[in-house]
C-alpha positions in Angstrom: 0.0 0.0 0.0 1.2 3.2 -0.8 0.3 6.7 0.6 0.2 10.4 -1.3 0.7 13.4 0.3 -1.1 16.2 -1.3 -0.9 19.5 -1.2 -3.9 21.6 -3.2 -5.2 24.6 -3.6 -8.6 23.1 -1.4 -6.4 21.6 1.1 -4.3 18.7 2.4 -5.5 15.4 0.9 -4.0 12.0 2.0 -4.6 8.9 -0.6 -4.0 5.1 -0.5 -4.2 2.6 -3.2 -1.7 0.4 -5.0 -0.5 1.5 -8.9 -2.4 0.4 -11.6 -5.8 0.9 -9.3 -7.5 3.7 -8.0 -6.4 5.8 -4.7 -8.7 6.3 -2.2 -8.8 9.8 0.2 -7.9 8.6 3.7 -7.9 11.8 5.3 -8.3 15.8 4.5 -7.1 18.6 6.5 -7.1 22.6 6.3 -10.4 22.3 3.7 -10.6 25.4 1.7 -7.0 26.8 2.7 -3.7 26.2 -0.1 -1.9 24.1 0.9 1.9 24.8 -0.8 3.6 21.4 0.4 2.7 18.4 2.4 4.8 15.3 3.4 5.6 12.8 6.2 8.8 12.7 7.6 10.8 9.4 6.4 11.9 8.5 10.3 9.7 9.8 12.7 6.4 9.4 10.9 5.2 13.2 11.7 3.0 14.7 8.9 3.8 18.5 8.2 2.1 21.1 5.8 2.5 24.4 4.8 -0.1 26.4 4.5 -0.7 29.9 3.1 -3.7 31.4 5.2 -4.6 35.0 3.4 -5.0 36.6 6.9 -1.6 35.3 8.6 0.7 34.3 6.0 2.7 30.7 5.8 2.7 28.9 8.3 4.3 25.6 9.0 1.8 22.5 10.8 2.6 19.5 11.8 0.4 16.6 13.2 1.3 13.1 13.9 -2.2 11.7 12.2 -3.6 14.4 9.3 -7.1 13.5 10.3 -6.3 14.4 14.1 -5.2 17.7 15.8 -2.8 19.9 14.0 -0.1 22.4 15.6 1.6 25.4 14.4 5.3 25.4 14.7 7.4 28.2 16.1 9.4 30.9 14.7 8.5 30.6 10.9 9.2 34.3 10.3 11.1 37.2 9.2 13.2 39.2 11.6 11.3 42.3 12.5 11.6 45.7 11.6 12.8 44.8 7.9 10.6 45.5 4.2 10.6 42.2 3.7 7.6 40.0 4.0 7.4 36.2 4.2 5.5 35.1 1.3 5.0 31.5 1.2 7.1 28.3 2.3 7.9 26.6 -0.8 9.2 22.9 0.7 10.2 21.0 4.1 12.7 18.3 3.7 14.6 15.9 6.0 18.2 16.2 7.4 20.5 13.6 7.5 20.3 14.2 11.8 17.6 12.6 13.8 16.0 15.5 14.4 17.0 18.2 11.6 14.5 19.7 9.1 14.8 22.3 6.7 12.3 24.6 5.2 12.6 26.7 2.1 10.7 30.2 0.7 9.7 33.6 -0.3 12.0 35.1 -1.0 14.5 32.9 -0.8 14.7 32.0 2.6 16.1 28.5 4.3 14.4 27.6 8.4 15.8 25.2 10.1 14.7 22.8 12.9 16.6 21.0 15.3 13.7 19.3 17.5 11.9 17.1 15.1 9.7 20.8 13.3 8.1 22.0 16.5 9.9 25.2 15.8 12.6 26.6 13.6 15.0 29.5 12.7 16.2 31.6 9.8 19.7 30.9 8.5 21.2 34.2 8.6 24.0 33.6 6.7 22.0 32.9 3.7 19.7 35.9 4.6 22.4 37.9 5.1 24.5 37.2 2.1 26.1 40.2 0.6 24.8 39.3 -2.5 21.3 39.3 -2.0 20.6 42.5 -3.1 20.7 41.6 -6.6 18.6 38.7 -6.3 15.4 38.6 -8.7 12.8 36.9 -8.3 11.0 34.4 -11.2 7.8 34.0 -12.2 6.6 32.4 -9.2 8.7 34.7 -6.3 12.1 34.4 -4.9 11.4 30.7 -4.0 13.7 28.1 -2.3 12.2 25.7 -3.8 14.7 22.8 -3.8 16.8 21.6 -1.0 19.2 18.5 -1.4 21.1 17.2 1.8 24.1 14.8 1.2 23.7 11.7 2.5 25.1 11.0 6.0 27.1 14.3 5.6 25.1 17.0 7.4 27.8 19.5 7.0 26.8 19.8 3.2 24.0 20.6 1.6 22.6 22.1 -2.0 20.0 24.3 -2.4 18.5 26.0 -5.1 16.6 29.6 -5.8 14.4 31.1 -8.7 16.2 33.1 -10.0 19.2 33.4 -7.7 20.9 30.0 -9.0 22.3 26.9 -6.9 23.9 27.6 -3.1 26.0 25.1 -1.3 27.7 24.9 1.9 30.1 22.8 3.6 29.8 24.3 7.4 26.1 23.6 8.2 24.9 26.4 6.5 27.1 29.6 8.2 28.4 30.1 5.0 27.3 29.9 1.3 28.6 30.2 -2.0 27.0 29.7 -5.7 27.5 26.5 -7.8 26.4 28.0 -11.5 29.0 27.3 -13.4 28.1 26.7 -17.2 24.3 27.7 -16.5 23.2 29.3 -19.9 20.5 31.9 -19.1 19.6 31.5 -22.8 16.6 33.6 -21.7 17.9 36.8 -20.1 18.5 39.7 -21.9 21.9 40.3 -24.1 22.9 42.9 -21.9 23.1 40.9 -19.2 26.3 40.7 -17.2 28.4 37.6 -17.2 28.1 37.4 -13.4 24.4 37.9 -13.2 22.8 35.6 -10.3 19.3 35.7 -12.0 19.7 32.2 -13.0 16.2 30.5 -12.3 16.7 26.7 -11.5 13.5 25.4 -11.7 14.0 22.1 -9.5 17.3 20.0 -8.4 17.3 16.3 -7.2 20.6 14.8 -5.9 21.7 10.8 -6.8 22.0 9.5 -3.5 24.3 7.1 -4.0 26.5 8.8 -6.2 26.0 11.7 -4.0 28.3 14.4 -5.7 25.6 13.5 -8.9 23.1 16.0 -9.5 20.5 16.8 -11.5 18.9 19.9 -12.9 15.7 21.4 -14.9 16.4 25.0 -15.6 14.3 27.7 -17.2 15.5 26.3 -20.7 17.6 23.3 -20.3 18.2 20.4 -18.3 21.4 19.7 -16.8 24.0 17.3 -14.9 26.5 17.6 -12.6 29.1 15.2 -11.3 31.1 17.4 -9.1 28.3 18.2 -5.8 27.0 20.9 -8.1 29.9 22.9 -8.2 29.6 23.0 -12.4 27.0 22.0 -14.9 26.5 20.3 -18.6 23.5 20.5 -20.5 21.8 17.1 -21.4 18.6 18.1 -22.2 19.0 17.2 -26.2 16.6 14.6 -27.3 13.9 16.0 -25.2 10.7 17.4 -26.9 11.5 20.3 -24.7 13.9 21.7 -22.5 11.6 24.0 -20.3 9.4 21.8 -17.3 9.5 21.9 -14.0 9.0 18.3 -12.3 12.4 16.4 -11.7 12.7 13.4 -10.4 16.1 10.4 -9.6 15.8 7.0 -9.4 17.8 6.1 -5.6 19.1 3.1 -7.1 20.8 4.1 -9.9 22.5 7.4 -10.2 22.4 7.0 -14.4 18.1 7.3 -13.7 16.4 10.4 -13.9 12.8 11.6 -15.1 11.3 14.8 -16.6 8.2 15.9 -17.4 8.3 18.7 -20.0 6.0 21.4 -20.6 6.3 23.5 -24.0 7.3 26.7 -23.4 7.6 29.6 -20.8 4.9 31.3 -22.5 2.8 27.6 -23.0 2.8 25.8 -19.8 1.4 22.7 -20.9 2.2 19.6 -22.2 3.7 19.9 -25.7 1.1 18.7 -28.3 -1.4 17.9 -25.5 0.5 14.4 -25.5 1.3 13.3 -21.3 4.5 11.9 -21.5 7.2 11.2 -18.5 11.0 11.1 -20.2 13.7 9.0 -18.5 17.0 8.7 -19.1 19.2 5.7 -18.2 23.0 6.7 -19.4 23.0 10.8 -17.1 21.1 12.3 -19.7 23.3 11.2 -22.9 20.0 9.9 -24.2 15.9 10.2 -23.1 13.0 8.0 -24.0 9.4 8.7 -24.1 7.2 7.0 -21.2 3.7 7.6 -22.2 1.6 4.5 -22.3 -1.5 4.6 -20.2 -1.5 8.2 -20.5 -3.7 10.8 -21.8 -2.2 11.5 -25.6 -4.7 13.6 -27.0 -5.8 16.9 -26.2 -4.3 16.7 -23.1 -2.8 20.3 -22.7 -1.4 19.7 -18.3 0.5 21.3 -16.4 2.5 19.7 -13.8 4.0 21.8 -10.9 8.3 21.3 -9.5 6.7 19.5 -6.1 4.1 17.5 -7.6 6.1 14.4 -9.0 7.1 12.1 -6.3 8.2 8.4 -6.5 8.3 5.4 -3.9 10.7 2.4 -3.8 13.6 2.2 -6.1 15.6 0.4 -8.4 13.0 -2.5 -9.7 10.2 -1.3 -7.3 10.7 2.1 -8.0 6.8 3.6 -8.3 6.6 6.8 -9.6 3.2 9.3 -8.8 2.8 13.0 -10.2 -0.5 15.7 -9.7 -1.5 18.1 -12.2 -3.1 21.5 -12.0 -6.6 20.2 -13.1 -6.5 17.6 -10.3 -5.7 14.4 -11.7 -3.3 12.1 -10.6 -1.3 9.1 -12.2 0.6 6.5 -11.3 3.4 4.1 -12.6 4.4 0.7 -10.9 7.2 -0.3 -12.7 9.4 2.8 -13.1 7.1 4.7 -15.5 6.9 1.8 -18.3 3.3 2.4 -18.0 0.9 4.4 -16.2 -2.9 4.3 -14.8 -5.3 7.3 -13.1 -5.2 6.9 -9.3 -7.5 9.8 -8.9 -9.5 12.8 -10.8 -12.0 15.5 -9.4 -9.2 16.7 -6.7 -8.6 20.7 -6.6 -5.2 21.8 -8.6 -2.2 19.7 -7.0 0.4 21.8 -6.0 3.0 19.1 -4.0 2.8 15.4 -4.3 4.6 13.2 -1.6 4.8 9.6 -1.9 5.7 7.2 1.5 5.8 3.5 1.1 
């Protein structure tokens, strides 16, 4: 039995079913409110959301069973007395510590949690960072939307901000420098400079095995890296389209990646109104199509950075994504073929899977 996390625009919705059949909703929490991310934490089983209430702002939740009580972490702010205002929380991931979570958002901010997400902190040094003042944001904010710890390392850790490029640290996060070499901002004006930080990452998924293996879809382009992020190659040829959002690695093999790809910047939808999941098994030297059992015609979706999710890997791996006119499909044998697992839901913003 496998579980999805959901996080809509109408709420938190928790499904269960198997791939291949339908998922059934198990449990719904903060009805009406948007709900930017959901997910259960991989070792302590707590659930957390984040929700964007329009008369308080983002807050963080956490409850141990979604269709119980709910309580409202600590300390998700701003410091005081600044122009800045917390606009959402894009994504809470797991540490590599027992207890340590991280949080990501608008604009471009990384909390952090040392007691299991009953409360948190800002990282200053990333808020402070004397470059920040030439950070702009993308089309959806100044988001933190991706954070990748490195397995059993806690000192390091990659994150990634629209448009402000890819951040890493080796100290726990008191200090921070950019990983963007050969990014092409093919979209940014000629005038440009060289140096510009405006490059908008779209998502970023490390290989955990092959930790220093990383990959990337940017705004135009997907790309690899093999050195922790530090630089980046463009392996996005053979793809329909180099523009998307969903990103997803296979834990088993650090070859294994998926993208979804949507046409354009200006035409977020699935290029030809064909659904189609591409994998690559080499690190991107080639990609194949993955669309049986999905919509092919007239099928013009759009699948948001946090909705695509998998469970299991390797010969198990299941792979799950949400779309923004509330369907949701699933594949239980590593996208070689696909099935609805549920329709009629509110627009899916975040997809988490748990086995």
């Amino acid at each position: 039995m496998t579980e999805l996390i959901l996080g809509t625009k109408k709420g938190l919705f928790v499904l269960e079913g198997e791939p291949g059949g339908e998922f059934a909703v198990k449990a719904r929490a903060f009805a009406g409110e948007p709900v930017e991310y959901a997910m259960r934490h991989p070792r302590s089983g707590r659930m957390f959301a984040s929700v964007t209430s329009p008369f308080y702002g983002p807050k963080i939740w956490y409850a141990d069973d979604p269709a119980g009580e709910w309580s409202q972490a600590d300390g998700v702010a701003l410091p005081e007395g600044g122009d800045a205002a917390l606009e959402r929380i894009w994504l809470i991931v797991a540490g590599e510590e027992e207890n340590r979570l991280y949080a990501g958002g608008d604009p471009g901010v990384l909390f952090e949690s040392a007691d299991g997400g009953a409360s948190w902190e800002l990282n200053r040094a990333l808020w402070e960072h004397p470059t920040r003042g030439s950070w702009e944001p993308g089309g959806g904010g100044l988001c933190l939307h991706s954070i990748a710890p490195w397995p059993d390392d806690p000192e390091r850790l990659a994150l990634a901000i629209s448009a402000a490029g890819v951040w890493l640290t080796e100290d726990r996060g008191g200090s921070w420098r950019q990983g963007n070499d050969g990014l092409l901002a093919r979209y940014a004006p000629d005038e440009a400079p060289e140096d510009s930080s405006a490059l908008c990452v779209h998502h970023l998924e490390r290989a955990p095995r092959q930790p220093e293996r990383m990959f990337m879809q940017f705004h135009g382009g997907v790309y690899r890296s093999d050195d922790g992020g530090e630089s980046w190659a463009d392996i996005g040829a053979g793809l329909p389209s180099d523009f998307g959002f969903p990103l997803m690695v296979d834990p088993a093999d650090p070859d294994s990646a998926y993208v979804i790809p949507l046409k354009a910047d200006t035409d977020r939808v699935t290029p030809e109104g064909q659904v189609r999941v591409y994998e690559t098994r080499d690190a991107g030297a080639t990609w194949s199509e993955r669309g049986d059992g999905l919509p092919q015609h007239d099928a013009y979706l759009t699948v948001l950075r946090l909705a695509f999710d998998r469970a299991g890997e390797g010969s198990d791996l299941e792979l799950y994504f949400g779309t923004t006119s509330g369907e949701v499909f699933a594949s239980g044998d590593a996208g070689a073929s696909w099935a609805s697992a549920a329709s009629r839901l509110p627009p899916v913003y975040s997809l988490a899977a748990a086995d």
